[in-house]
C-alpha positions in Angstrom: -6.7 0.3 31.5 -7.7 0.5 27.9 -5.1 3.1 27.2 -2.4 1.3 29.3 -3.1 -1.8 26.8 -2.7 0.5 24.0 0.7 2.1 24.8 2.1 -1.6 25.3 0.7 -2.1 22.0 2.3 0.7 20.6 5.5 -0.1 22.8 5.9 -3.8 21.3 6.5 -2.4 17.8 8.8 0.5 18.6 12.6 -0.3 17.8 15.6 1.8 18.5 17.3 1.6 14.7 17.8 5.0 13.6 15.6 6.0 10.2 17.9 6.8 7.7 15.2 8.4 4.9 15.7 12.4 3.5 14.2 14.3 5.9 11.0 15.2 6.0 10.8 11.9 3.6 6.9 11.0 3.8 7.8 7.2 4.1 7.4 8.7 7.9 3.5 9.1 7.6 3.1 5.4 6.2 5.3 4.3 8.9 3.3 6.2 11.5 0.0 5.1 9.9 0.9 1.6 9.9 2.1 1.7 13.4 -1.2 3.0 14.9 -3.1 0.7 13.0 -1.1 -2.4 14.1 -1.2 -1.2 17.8 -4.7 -0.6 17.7 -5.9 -4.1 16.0 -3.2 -5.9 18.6 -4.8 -3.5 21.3 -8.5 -4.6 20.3 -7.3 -8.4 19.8 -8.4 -8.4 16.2 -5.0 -9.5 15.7 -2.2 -11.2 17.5 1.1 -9.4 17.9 3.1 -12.7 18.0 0.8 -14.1 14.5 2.0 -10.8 12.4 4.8 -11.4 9.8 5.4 -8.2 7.4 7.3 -9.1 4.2 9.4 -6.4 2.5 10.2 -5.7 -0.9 13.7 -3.5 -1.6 13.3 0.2 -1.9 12.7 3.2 0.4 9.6 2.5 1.2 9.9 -0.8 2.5 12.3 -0.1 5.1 9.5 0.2 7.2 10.1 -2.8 8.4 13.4 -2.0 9.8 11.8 0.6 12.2 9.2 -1.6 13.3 9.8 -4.8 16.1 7.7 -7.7 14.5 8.2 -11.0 12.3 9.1 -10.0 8.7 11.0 -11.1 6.1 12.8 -9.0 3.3 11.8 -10.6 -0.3 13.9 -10.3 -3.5 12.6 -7.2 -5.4 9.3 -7.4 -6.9 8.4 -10.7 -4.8 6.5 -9.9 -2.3 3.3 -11.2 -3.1 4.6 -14.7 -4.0 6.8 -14.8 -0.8 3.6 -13.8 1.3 1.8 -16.5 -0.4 3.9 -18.9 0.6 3.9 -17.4 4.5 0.2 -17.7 4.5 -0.4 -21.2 2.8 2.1 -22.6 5.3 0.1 -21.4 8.4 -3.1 -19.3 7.5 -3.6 -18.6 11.3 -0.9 -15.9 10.1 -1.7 -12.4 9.7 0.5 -11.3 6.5 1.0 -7.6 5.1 3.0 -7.3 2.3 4.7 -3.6 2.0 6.7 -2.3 -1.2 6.7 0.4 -3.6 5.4 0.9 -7.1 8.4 -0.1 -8.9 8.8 -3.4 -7.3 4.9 -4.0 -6.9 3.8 -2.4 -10.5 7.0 -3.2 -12.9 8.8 -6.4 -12.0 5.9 -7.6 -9.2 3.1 -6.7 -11.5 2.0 -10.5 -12.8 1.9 -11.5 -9.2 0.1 -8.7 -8.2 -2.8 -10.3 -11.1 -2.9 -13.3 -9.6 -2.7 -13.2 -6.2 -5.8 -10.8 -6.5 -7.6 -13.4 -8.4 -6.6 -16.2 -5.9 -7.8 -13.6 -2.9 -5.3 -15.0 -0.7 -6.0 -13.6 2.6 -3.2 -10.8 2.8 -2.9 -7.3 2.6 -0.3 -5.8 0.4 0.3 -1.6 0.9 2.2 0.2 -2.0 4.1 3.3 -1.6 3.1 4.8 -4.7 5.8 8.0 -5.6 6.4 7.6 -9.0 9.8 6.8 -9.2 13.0 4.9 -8.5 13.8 6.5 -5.5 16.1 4.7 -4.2 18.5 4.3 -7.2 18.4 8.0 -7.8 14.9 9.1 -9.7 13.9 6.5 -12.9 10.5 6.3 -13.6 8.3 3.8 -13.5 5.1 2.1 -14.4 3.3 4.7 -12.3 5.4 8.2 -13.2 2.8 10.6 -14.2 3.9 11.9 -18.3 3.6 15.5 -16.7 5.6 14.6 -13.5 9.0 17.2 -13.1 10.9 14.2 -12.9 14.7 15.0 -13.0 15.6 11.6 -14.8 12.8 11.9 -17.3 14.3 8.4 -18.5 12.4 5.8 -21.3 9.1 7.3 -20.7 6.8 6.3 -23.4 2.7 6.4 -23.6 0.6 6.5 -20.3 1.1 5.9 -16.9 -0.4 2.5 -15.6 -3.5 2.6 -13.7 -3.3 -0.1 -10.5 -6.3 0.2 -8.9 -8.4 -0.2 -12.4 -5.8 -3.7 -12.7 -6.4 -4.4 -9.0 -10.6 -4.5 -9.6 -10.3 -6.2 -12.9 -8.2 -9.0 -11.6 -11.0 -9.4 -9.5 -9.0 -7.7 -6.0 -12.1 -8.2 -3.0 -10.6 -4.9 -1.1 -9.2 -2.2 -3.2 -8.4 1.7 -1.5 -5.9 4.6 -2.1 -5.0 6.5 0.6 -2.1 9.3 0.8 1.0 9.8 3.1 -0.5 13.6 3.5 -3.6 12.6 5.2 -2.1 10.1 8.2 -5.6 9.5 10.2 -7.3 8.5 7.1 -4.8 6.0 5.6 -4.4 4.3 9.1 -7.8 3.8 8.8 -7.3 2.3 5.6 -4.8 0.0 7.0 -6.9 -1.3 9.6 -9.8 -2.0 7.3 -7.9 -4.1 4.9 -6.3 -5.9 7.3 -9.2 -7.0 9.3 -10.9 -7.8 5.4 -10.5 -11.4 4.7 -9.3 -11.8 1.2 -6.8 -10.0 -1.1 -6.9 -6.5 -0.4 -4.6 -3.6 -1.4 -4.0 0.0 -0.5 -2.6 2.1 -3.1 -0.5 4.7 -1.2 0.6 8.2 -3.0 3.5 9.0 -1.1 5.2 11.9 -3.3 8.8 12.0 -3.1 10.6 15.3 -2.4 13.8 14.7 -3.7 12.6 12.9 -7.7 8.9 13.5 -7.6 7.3 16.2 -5.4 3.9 16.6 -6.4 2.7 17.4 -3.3 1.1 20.7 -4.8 -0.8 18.3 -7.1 -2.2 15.7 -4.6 -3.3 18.3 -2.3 -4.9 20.2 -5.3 -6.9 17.2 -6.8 -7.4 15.0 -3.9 -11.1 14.0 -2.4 -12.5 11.0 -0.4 -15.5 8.7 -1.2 -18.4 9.1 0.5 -20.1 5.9 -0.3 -20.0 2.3 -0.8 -19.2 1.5 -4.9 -20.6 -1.6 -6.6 -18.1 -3.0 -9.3 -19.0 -0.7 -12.5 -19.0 2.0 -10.2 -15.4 0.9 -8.8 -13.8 0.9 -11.8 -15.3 3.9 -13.5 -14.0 6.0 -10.5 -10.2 4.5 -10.8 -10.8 6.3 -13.9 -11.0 9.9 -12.7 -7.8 10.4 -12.4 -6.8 9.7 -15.9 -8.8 11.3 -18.0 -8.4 13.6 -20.6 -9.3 17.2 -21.0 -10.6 17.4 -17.5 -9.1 18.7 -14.2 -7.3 16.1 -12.4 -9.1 14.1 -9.9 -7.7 11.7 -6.8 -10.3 9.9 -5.1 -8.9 8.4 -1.7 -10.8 5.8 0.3 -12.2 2.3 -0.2 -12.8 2.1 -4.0 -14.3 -1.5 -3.7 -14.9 -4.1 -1.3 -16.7 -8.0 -1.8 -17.0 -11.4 -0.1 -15.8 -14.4 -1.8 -13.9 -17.4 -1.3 -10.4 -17.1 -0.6 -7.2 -19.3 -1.0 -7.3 -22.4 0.7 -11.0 -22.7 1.5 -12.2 -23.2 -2.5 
């Protein structure tokens, strides 16, 4: 029985448009990831199928809503956050996951992304972290690594920003990185920051083989936490990966997590 629940689950939220990315695009593993995590929260009633809404942003990334059967809303570029706002102040008995990527979430989204954080609106927001403009042929962006083999190399100028490190000092209650080449973990990722209550946001590197394939690097560098982080300890390990003179680090996994008061109940 459980596993007949869990294919209905997984049923509800299959559609039949065709995905249009590159192939072998790893916007699939994100899609898959989500998918399982949404099927198995609707499966174990944490959530309601009927009380999900996802809001897009414009970009590759977030046509993951095309390719999954749920309430959603496409926002202008960079507004997600705002727009899920909104969603969940009108009916907080909504569960609301913003998706987009880093330009939209890190560049033109970015002062929302401070604020909503310090609000700790109960929604979860997933970026699909590559590094570049994919979709209007390679910029960079906020996020573009200064080493990156970009083939724009457009207007890059000192260091690449550091969101998670912004996400914990805006005082974000759930803050992860996961990565499109390890599925199993980031659906768990999902799952965990969607059953969080408050802000929470999962940094996604997602490399992009056509303008930014650095999938050599992230399976070179990348490790998971193995424990539970206070604040200091947070933020001194978003801090691995940029520092000088050292080899590269990645931590995936829950960088920080803490109860507070969230939007609405202050």
């Amino acid at each position: 029985m459980k596993q007949k629940n869990q294919n209905l689950a997984l049923d509800k939220l299959k559609t039949t448009v065709p995905i249009t990315w590159c192939p072998g695009c790893l916007n699939n593993s994100t899609l898959i990831a989500l998918h399982r995590a949404l099927s198995e929260l609707i499966q174990s009633q944490d959530i309601e199928y009927k009380n999900v809404v996802l809001v897009a942003d414009i970009g590759c990334g977030s046509k993951v809503y095309d390719f999954l059967s749920m309430n959603g809303f496409y926002a202008l570029h960079g507004r997600v956050l705002p727009t899920a706002l909104g969603i969940k102040t009108a009916n907080p008995k909504l569960t609301v996951i913003g998706i987009g990527g880093d330009g939209g979430t890190y560049s033109e989204g970015i002062d929302h992304l401070i604020h909503v954080a310090r609000y700790n609106i109960d929604i979860t927001m997933i970026v699909a972290n590559n590094g570049v403009f994919a979709l209007t042929k390679g910029q960079t962006t906020s996020t573009t690594r200064k080493q990156a083999k970009n083939k724009k190399k457009d207007f890059f100028t000192g260091t690449n920003l550091n969101p998670l490190a912004l996400a914990i000092s805006a005082n974000s209650s759930f803050v992860a990185r996961g990565s499109a080449l390890e599925l199993n973990h980031l659906s768990s990722l999902i799952k965990a920051a969607i059953k969080h209550k408050g802000f929470s946001i999962i940094d996604v590197l997602q490399p992009c083989l056509i303008f930014n394939n650095d999938i050599k690097y992230l399976r070179q560098y990348a490790y998971k936490i193995k424990k539970t982080l206070n604040f200091e300890e947070a933020f001194a390990k978003t801090q691995e990966h940029s520092k000088k003179n050292q080899k590269p680090k990645i931590p995936l996994g829950i960088f920080y997590k803490s109860k507070r008061k969230t939007w609405g109940s202050c």
